[in-house]
ZABAPA-494087 format. One line per 4 residues: number of its first residue (from 1); their letters; for each residue z, x, y of C-alpha. Coordinates in Angstrom, 2 decimals. Layout:
<sites>
NUM	A	Z:X:Y ~ ...
</sites>
This chain:
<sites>
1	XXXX	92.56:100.92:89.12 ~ 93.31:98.65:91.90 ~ 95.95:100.14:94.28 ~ 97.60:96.99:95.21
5	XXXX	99.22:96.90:92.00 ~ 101.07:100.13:93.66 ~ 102.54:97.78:96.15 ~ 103.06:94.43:98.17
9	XXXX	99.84:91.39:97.10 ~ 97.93:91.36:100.13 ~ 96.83:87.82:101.82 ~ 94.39:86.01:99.47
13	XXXX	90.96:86.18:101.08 ~ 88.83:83.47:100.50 ~ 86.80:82.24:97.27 ~ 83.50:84.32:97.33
17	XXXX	80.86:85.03:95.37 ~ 80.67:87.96:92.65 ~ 78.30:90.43:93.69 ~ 77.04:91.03:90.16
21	XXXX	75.69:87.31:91.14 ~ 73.54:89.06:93.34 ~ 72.32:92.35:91.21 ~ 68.75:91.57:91.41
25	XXXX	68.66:91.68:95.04 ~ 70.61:94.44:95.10 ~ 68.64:96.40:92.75 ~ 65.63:96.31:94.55
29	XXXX	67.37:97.48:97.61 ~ 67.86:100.41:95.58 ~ 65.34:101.47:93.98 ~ 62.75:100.85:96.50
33	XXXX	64.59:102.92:99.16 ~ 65.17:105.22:96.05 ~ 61.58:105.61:95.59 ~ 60.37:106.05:99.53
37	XXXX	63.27:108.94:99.66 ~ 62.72:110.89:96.53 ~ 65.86:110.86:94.99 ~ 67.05:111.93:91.70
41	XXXX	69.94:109.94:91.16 ~ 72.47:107.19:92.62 ~ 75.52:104.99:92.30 ~ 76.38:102.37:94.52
45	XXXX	79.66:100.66:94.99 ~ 81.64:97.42:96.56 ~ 84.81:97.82:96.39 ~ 86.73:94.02:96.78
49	XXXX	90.21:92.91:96.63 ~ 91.51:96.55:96.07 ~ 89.26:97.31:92.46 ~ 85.88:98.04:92.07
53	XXXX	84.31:95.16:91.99 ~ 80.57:96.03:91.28 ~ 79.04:99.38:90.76 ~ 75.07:100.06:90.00
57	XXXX	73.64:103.12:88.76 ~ 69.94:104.48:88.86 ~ 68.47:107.47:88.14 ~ 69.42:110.71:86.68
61	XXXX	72.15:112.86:87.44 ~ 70.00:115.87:86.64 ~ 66.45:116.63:85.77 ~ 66.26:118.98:82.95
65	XXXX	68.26:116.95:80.06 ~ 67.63:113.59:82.19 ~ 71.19:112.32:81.54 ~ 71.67:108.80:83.35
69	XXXX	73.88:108.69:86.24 ~ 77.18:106.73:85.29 ~ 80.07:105.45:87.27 ~ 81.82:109.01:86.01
73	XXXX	78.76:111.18:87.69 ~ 80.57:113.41:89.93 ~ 78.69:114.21:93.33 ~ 79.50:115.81:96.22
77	XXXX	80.14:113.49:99.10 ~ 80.12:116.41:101.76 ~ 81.62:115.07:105.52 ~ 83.08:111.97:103.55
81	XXXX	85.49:114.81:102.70 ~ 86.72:114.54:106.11 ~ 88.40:111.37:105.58 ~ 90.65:113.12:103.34
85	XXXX	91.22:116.18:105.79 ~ 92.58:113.86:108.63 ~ 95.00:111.65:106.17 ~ 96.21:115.02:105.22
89	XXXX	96.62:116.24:109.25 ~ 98.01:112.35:109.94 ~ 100.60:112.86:106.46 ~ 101.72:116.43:108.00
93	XXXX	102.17:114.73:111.25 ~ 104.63:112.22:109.42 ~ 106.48:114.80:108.09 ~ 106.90:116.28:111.32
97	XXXX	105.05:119.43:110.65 ~ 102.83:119.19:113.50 ~ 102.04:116.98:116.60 ~ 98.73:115.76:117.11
101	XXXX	98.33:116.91:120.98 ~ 99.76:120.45:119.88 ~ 97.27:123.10:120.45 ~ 95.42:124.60:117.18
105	XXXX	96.67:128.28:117.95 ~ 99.94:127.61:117.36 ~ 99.42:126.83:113.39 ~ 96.06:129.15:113.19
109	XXXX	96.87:132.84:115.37 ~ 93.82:134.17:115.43 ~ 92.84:130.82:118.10 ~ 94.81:132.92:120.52
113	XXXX	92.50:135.34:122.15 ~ 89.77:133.06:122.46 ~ 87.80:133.27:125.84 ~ 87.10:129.53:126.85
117	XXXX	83.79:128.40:128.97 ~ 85.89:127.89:132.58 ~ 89.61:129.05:133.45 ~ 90.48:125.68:133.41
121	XXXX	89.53:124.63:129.82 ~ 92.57:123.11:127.76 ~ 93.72:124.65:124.60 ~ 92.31:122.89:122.12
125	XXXX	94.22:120.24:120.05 ~ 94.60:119.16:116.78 ~ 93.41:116.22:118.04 ~ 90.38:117.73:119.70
129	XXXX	89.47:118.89:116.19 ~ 89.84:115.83:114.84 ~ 87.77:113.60:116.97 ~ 85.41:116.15:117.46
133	XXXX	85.84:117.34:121.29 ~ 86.75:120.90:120.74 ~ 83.84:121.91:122.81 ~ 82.24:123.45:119.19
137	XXXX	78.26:122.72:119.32 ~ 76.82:120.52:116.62 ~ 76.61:123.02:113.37 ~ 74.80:120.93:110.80
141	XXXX	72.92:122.65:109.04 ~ 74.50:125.98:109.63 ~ 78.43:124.81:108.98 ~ 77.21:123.29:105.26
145	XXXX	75.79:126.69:104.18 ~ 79.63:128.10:105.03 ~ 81.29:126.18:102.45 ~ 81.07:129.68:100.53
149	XXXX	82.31:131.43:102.88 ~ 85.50:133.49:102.00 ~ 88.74:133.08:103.49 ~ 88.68:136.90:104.84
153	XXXX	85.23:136.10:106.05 ~ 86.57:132.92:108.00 ~ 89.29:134.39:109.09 ~ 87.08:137.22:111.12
157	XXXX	85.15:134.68:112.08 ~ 88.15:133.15:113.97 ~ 89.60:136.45:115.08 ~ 85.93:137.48:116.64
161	XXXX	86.19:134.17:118.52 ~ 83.35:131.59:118.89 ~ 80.91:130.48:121.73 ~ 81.36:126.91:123.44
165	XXXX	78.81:124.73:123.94 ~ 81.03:123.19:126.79 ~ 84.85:123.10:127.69 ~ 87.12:121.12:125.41
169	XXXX	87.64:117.22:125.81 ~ 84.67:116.48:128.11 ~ 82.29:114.51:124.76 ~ 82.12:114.33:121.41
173	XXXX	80.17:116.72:120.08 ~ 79.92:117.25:115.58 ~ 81.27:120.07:114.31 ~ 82.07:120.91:110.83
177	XXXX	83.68:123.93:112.24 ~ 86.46:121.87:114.02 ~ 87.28:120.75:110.12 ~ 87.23:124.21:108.51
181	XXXX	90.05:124.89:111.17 ~ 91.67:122.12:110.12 ~ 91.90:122.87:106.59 ~ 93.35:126.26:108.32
185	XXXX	95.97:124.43:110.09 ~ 96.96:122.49:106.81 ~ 97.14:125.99:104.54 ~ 99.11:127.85:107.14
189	XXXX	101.48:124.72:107.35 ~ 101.89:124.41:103.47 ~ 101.45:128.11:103.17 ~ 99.36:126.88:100.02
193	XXXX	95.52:126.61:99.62 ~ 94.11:123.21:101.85 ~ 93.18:122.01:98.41 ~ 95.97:122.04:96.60
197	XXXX	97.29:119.90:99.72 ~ 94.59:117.32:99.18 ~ 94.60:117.18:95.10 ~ 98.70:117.23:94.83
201	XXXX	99.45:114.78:98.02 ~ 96.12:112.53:97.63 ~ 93.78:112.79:94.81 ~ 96.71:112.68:92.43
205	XXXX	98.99:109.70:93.30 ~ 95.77:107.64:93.77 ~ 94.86:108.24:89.78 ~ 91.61:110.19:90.92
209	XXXX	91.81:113.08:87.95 ~ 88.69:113.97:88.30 ~ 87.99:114.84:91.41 ~ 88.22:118.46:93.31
213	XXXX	87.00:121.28:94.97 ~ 86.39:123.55:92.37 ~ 83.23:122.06:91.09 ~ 82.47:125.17:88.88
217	XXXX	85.50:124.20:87.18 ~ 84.07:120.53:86.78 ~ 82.07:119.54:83.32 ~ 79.00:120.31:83.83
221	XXXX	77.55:117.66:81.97 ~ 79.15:115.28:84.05 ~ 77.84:116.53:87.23 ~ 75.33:115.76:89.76
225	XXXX	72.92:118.45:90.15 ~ 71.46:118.66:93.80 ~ 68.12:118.61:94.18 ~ 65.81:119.19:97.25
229	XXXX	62.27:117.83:98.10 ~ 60.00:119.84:98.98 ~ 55.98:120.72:98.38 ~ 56.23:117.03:96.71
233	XXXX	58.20:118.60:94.21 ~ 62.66:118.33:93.40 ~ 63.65:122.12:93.45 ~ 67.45:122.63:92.52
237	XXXX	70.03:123.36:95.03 ~ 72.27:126.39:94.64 ~ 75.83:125.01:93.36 ~ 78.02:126.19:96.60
241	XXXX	81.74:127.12:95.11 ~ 85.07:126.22:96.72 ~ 85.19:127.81:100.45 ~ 86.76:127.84:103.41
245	XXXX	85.10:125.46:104.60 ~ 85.91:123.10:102.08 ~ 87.90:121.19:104.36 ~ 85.10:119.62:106.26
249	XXXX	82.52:118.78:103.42 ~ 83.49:120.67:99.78 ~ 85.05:116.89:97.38 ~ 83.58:116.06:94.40
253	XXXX	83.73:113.18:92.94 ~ 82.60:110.16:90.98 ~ 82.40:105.97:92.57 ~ 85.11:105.02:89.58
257	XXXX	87.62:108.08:91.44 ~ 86.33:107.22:95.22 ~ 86.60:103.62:94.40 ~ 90.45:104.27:93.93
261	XXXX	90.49:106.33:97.53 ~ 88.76:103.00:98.64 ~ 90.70:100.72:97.01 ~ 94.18:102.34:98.81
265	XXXX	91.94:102.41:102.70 ~ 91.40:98.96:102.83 ~ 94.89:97.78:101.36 ~ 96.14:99.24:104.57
269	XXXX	95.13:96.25:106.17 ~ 96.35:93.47:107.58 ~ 99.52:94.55:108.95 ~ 102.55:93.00:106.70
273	XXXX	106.15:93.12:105.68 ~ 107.06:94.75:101.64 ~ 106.81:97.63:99.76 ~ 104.79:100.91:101.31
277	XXXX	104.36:103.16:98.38 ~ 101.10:104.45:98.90 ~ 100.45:108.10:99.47 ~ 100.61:107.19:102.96
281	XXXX	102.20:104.70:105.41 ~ 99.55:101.98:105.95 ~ 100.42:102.57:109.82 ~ 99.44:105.88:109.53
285	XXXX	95.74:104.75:107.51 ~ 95.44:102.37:110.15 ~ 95.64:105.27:112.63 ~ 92.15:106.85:111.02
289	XXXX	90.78:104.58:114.16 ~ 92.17:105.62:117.01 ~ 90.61:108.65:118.18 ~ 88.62:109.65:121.28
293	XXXX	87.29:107.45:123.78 ~ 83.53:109.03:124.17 ~ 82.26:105.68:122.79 ~ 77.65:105.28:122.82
297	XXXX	75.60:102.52:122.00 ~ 75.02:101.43:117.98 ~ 72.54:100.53:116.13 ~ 73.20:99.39:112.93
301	XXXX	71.43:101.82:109.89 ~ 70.45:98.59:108.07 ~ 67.05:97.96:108.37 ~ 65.53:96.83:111.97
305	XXXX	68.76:98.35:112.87 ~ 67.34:98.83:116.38 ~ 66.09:94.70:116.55 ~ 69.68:94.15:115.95
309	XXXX	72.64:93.66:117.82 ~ 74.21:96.52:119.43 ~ 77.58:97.72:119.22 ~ 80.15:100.74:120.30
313	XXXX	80.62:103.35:118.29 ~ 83.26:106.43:118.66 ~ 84.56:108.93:116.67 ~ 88.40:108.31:114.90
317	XXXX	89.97:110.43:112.99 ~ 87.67:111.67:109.90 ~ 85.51:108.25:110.49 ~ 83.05:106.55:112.62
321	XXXX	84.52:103.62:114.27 ~ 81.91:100.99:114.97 ~ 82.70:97.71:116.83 ~ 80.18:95.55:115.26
325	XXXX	79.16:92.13:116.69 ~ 79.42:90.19:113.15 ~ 81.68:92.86:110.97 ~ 84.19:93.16:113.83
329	XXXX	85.64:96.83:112.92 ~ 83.72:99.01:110.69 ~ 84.94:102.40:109.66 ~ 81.67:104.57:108.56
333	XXXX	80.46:108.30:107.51 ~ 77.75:109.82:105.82 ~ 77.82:112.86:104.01 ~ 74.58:115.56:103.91
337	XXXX	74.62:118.60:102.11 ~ 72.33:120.59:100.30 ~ 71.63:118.85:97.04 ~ 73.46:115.62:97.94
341	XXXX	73.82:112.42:100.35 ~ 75.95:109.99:100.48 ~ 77.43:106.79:102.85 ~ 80.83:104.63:102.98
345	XXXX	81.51:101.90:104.68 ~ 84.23:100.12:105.36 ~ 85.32:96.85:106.47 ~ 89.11:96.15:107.39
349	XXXX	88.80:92.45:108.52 ~ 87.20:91.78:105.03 ~ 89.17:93.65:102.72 ~ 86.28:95.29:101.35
353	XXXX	83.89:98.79:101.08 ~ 80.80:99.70:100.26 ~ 79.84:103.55:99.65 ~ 76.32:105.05:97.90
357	XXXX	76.05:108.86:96.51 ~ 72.98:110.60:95.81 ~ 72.16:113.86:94.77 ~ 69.33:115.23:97.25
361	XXXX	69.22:116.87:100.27 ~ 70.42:115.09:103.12 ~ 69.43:111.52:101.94 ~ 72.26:109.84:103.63
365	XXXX	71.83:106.24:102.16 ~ 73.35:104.68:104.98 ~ 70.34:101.94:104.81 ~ 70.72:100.53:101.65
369	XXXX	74.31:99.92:101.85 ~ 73.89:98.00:105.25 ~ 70.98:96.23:104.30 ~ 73.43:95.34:101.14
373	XXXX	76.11:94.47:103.56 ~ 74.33:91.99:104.99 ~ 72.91:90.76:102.02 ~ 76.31:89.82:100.65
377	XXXX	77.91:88.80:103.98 ~ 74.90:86.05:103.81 ~ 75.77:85.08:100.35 ~ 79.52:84.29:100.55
381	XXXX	80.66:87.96:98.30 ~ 82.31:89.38:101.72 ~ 84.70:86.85:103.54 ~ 86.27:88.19:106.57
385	XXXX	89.67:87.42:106.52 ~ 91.28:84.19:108.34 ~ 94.43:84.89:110.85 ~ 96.72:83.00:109.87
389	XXXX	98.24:80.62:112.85 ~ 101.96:81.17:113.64 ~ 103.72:78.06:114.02 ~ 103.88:78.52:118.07
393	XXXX	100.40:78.78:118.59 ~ 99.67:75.56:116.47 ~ 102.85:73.90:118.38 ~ 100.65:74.56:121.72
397	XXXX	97.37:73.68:120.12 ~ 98.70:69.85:119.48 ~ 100.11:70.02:123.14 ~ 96.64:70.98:123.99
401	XXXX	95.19:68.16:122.20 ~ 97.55:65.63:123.50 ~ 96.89:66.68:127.08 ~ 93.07:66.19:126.86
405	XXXX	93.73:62.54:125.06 ~ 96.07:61.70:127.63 ~ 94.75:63.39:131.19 ~ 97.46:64.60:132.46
409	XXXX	99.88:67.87:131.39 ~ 102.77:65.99:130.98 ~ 103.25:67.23:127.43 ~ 103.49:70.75:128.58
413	XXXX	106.94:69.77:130.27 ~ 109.01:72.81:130.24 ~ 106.97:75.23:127.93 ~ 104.73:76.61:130.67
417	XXXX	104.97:80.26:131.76 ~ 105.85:80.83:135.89 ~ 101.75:81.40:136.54 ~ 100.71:77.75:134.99
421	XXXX	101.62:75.85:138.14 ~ 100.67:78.27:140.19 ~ 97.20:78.89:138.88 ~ 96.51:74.67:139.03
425	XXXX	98.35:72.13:140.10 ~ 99.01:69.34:137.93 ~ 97.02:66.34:140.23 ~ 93.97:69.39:140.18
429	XXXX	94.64:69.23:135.93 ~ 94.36:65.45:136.12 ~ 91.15:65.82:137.92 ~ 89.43:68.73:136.17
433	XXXX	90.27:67.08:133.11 ~ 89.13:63.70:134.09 ~ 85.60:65.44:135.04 ~ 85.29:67.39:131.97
437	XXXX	85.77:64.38:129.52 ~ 82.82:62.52:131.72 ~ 80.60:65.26:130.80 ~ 81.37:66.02:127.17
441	XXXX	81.58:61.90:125.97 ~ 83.74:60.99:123.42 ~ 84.81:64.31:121.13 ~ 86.71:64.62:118.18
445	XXXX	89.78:67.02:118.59 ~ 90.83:67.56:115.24 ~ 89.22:70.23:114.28 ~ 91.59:73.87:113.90
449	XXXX	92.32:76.28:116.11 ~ 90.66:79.62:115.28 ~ 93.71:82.55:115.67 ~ 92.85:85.51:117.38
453	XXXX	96.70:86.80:116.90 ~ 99.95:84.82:117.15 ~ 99.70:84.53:120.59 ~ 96.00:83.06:121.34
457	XXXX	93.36:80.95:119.73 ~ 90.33:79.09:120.02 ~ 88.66:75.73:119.47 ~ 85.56:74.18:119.26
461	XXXX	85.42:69.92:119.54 ~ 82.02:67.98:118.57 ~ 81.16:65.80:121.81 ~ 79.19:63.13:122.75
465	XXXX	76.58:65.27:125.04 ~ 78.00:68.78:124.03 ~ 80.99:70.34:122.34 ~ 84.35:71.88:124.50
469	XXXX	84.85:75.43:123.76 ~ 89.02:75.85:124.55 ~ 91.53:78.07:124.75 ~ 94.87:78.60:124.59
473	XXXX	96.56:81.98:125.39 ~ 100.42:82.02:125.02 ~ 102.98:84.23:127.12 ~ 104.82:87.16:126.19
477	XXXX	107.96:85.33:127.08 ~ 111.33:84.19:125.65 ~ 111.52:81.31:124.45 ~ 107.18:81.68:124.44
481	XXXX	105.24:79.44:127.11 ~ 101.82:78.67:127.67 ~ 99.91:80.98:130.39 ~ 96.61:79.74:130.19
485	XXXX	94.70:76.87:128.83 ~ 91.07:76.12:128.98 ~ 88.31:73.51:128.40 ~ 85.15:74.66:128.52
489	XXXX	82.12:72.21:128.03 ~ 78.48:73.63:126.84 ~ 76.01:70.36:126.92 ~ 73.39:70.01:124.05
493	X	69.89:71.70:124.26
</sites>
């Protein structure tokens, strides 16, 4: 299903490649990281232009009647489940059931008698538990063996109170324990199980039938059986049931159902007028990124990830947000469990996703689908999307290129923002100018101006002895003026 058919087109990307083109390369990708991690099973996915554009299986989906995995296989995608938790949070938020900086006690009671690390520790936040600053110490592995966990159970867990690792708000910290609560806040809110949330107000509108919490519920021929490795041997997992701690790793699900879940994240993107009939406000999807500011140094998984070029990467709201220095925005989470392993990631500026699931312990396969990334990016399949140039900033771009033909600013005449004049004169413009064209030689200046939003752009011109790197940067006035315009020349080698 491709979810733009729910609603407005969006922007044609450009012409790319298929990336069935490409299979071969991709399948070795796969089955050679397949082979160095032990793994059962695996499907991979790109999903392109709101469908599910390619999708490769390998492997089995379980080990006794060796049935191939299919696009159908349902696997458990553990913390990708998160994603779903903090739509949920953001949809209740929308409906004005909750504010994101209200604290957690007020929606789960037994928060209330906690005793916090210093008397001047804040009350946690929904939005602490959602970005991961609650304070809670890192829980993996112990917060994947609670998915059984009872309600009852959790809820004297909560009552008993919890030790900090360190007062709320001062780092990010992972904690599948922040998410449990969150499911908490969501059933107390609905005063319905956090599931029935999640399939009713998510799963369902998006078409994905076959997807769920209650796994033992699920065919069992069409599921995933997790498998660990140890004493060079696969040993099965114990199938974990429904919890309450299903909130922060318990979905199921198969690439043609997650594909649809993809399909409707990346349509959220690029901001636009028409229709919003998704199960959420696009706004609010695009709000997944924002989240807390304890941003660290990345490293790409891909292979030679560390050789590579670093980036930022912070926690949003159910995602990793990665500033990457090619991809621009990437949204990103793995998923480990016991018995399964899995990766998404997503690209906003390209309209596109890539995710992997596996069925063995912990064998997040966040390396293949990077190396895969990059494999397509280099090929043409992924295209990141063009801004388009609003008819102001292309207005100033030809003023631009008539003042560097003619020396002088007298085409910017009345469109120039207070600052212009005062930040160079126009005899200092005459002779700047006049210098920079006696470096850079003859150039050509019709090439486009690059938008980096309706306000701003840049250009590159061919030269003689170099090339001009410029700029133009309108103001945020009315009627719009110019506030700053640059020629920059680089010489050759």
């Amino acid at each position: 299903m491709a979810f733009l058919a729910l609603g407005t087109p969006l922007p044609a990307l450009a012409q790319s490649s298929d990336p069935a083109s490409f299979d071969p390369e991709i399948t070795t990708i796969l089955k050679n990281w397949m082979t160095e991690n032990h793994i059962p099973g695996m499907v991979f996915g790109v999903v392109k232009d709101g469908r599910l554009a390619y999708v490769k299986t390998e492997g089995v989906q379980d080990l006794v009647q060796k049935r191939p995995v299919t696009p159908d296989t349902l696997f458990r995608i553990a913390s990708m489940t998160k994603a779903f938790t903090a739509l949920s949070i953001l949809k209740l938020r929308d409906e004005g059931k909750l504010a994101l900086d209200d604290p957690a006690d007020r929606y789960v009671p037994e928060l209330r008698g906690w005793t916090y690390p210093t008397t001047d520790s804040p009350r946690i936040t929904i939005r602490d538990l959602l970005t991961h600053s609650a304070g809670f110490v890192t829980d993996d592995p112990w917060g994947d063996r609670q998915q059984v966990l009872s309600q009852t159970a959790f809820t004297a867990l909560l009552r008993a109170g919890v030790p900090f690792t360190r007062a709320p708000e001062m780092r990010h910290e992972y904690a599948n324990l922040g998410y449990a609560i969150l499911g908490r806040v969501i059933a107390n809110i609905t005063k319905a199980p956090y599931r029935s949330f999640v399939e009713q107000r998510l799963l369902t509108p998006l078409g994905m039938t076959a997807s769920g919490f209650d796994v033992l519920a699920h065919p069992k021929d069409k599921r995933a059986i997790g498998y660990r490795w140890e004493n060079d041997a696969w040993a099965e997992e114990p199938t974990m049931k429904d919890g309450a701690f299903n909130a922060m790793g318990g979905l199921e699900t198969s690439a043609t159902d997650y594909a649809k879940w993809l399909s409707f994240i990346t349509s959220a993107w690029p901001p636009r007028d028409g229709e919003d009939t998704g199960p959420a406000k696009r706004a609010t999807v695009r709000q997944i990124m924002r989240g807390a500011n304890n941003a660290n140094v990345f490293h790409r998984y891909a292979t030679g990830g560390g050789k590579q070029c670093p980036g930022a990467l912070a926690y949003g709201m159910g995602w990793r947000v990665i500033t990457d220095c090619d991809y621009g925005t990437v949204l990103a989470h793995g998923g480990g469990y016991p018995g399964y392993g899995s990766h998404v990631m997503v690209l906003p500026e390209y309209g596109a996703a890539l995710f992997a699931l596996t069925n063995r312990t912990y064998s997040g396969p966040s390396q293949p689908v990077w190396d895969i990334a990059a494999l397509l990016t280099a090929k043409g399949v992924l295209v990141k999307r063009v801004e388009p140039v609003s008819a102001d900033l292309a207005s100033f771009y030809t003023a631009a290129q008539t003042v560097w033909t003619s020396g002088t600013i007298d085409a910017l005449q009345g469109r120039v923002a207070m600052n212009f004049p005062m930040d160079r004169t126009a005899v200092n413009w005459a002779k700047v100018l006049a210098e920079t064209k006696a470096k850079s030689g003859t150039c050509e200046t019709s090439a486009p101006i690059a938008a980096d939003g309706a306000l701003s752009g840049t250009f590159t011109w061919k030269c003689e002895k170099g090339s001009i790197e410029g700029t133009v940067l309108l103001a945020p006035t009315k009627p719009i003026t110019l506030q700053s315009l640059g020629y920059a020349f680089e010489g050759k080698d």
